[in-house]
C-alpha positions in Angstrom: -12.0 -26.3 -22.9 -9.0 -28.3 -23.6 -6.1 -27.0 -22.0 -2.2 -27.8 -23.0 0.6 -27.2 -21.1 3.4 -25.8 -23.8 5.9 -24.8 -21.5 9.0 -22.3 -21.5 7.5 -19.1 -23.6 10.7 -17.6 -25.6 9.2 -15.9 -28.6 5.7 -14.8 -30.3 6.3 -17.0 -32.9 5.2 -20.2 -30.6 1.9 -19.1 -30.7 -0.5 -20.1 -32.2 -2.0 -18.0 -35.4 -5.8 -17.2 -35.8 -7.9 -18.4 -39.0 -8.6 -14.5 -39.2 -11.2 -13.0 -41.8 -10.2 -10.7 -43.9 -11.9 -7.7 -42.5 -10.3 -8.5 -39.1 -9.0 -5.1 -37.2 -5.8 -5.7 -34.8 -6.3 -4.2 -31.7 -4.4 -1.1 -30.9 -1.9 -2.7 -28.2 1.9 -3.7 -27.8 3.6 -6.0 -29.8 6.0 -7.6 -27.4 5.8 -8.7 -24.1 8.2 -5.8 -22.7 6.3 -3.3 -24.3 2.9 -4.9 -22.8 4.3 -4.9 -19.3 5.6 -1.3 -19.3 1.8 0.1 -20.8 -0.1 -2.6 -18.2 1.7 -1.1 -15.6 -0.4 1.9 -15.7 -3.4 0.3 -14.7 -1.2 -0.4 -11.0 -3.2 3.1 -10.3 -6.1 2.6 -10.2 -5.3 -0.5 -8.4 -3.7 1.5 -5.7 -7.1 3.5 -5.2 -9.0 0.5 -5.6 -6.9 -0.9 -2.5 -6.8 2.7 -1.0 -10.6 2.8 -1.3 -10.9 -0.7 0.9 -8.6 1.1 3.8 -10.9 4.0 3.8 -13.7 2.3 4.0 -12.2 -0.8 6.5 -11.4 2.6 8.3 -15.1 3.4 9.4 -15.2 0.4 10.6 -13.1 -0.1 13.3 -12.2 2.5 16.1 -8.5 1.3 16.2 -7.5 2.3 12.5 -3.5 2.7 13.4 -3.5 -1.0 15.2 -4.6 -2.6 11.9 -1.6 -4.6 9.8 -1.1 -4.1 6.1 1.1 -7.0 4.7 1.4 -10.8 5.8 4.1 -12.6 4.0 1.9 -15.5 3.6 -0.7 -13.7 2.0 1.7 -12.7 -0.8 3.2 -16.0 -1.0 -0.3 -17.2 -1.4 -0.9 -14.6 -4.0 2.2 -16.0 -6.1 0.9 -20.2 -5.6 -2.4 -18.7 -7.1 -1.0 -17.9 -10.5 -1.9 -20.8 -12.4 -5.6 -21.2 -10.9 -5.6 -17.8 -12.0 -4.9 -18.5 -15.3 -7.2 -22.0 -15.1 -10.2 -19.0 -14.3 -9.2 -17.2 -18.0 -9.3 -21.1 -19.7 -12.8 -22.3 -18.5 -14.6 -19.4 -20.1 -13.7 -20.1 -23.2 -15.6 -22.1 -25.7 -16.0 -25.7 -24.9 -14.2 -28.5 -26.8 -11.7 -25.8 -27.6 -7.2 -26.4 -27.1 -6.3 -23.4 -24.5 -2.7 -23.3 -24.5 -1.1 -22.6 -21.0 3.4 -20.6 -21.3 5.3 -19.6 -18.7 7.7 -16.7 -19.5 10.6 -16.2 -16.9 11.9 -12.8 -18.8 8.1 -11.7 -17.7 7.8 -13.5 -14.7 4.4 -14.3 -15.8 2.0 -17.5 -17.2 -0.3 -17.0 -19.6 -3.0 -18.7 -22.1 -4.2 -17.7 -25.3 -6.5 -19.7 -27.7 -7.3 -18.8 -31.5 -10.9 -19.4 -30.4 -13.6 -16.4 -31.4 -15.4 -15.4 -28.0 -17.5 -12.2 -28.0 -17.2 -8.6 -26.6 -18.6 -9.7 -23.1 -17.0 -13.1 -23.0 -13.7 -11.3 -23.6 -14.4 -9.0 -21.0 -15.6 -11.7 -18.3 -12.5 -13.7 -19.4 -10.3 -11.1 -18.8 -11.9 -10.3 -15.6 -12.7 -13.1 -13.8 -9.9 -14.4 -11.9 -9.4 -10.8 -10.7 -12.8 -10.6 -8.9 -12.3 -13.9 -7.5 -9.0 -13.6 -6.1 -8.9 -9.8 -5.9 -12.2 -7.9 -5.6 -14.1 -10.7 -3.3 -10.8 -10.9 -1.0 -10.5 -7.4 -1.0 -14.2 -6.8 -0.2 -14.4 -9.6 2.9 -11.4 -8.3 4.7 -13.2 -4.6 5.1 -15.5 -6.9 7.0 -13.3 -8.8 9.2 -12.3 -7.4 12.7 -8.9 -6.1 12.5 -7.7 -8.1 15.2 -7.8 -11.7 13.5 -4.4 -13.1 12.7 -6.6 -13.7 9.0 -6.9 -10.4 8.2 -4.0 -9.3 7.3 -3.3 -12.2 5.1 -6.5 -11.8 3.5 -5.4 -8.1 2.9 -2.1 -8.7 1.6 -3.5 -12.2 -0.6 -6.1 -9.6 -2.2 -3.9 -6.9 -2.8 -1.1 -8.6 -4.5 -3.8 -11.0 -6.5 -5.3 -7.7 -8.3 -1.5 -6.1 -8.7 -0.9 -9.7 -10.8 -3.5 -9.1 -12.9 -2.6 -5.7 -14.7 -2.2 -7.1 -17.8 -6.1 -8.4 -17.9 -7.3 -5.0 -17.1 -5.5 -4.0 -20.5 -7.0 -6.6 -22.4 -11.0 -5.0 -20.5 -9.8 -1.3 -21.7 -8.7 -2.4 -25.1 -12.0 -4.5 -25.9 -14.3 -1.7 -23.8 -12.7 1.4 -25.8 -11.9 -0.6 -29.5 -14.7 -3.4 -30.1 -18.0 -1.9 -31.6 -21.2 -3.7 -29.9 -21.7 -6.9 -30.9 -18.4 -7.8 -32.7 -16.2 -10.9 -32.2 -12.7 -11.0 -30.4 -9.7 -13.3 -31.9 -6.1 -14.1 -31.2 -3.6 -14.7 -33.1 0.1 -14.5 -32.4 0.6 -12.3 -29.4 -1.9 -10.1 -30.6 -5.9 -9.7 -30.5 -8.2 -8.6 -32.8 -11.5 -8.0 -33.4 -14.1 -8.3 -36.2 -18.0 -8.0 -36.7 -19.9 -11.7 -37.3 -21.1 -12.2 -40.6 
């Protein structure tokens, strides 16, 4: 993986444009990042459970429930400095030897990478997923552990929390390929959009 920082992202027509076959099938998703922040912001509910699960949980743990914290400013501050590690996670799974270009978009408040490079069903999935169950689930998961009482925990809480609310968009990106790509087909972008196709 050969990753590129290109900068300031203004418009869709910086990216970079798949060699496509002709039988290639765009997936069914926005065309703009506006439109793909309004629909990704319905996965923030199941986030919320996800979270509200871990309280519940955390809950028959611990005999004090009502003396445990929720948010630590430093946690969420330490959610925002992981936001290009985050996007470093996405890069490494992608083929080796292939250019995996890195934008920042301040309309969006959001880096991203895309490469042109084909990757399969699973990889996509995994890609996609990956830097959520490393700064998210795992987090998420040690802090039911943790006695309530450590001046960690609720950093850990809040660093968790606000790392799986950053990556709403990826959990688009799992639905799309889960509910669009047959078994065994091929996942490419190109533009701001994916697609998908089956391997000759």
């Amino acid at each position: 993986m050969k990753l590129v920082w290109k900068g300031i992202y203004k418009d869709k027509d910086q990216l970079p444009v798949g060699n496509l076959p002709p039988d290639a099938v765009k997936f069914k998703e926005p065309d703009s990042m506006l439109q793909l922040n309004v629909v990704a912001s319905l996965f923030v509910i199941p986030v919320f459970i996800l979270i509200g699960l871990a309280i519940f949980l955390k809950s028959l743990l611990t005999d004090n429930i009502f003396e445990m914290g929720i948010f630590n400013f430093w946690g969420i501050i330490l959610a925002f400095l992981m936001i290009l590690p985050h996007e470093f996670l996405h890069a490494i799974v992608f083929p080796k030897n292939k250019e995996v270009e890195l934008w920042f978009s301040p309309a969006s408040l959001m880096a991203f990478v895309v490469s042109t490079a084909p990757i399969s069903k699973a990889r996509f999935i995994f890609l996609s997923l990956l830097p959520n169950l490393v700064f998210g689930v795992l987090p998420l998961l040690i802090w039911i552990f943790l006695p309530y009482d450590l001046v960690i925990t609720d950093l850990v809480f809040s660093f968790a929390s606000f790392s799986l609310l950053f990556g709403i968009g990826d959990y688009l990106n799992v639905w799309n390929a889960t509910f669009q790509m047959p078994k065994g087909s091929i996942q490419q972008l190109s533009g701001m959009n994916s697609y998908w196709y089956m391997p000759k």
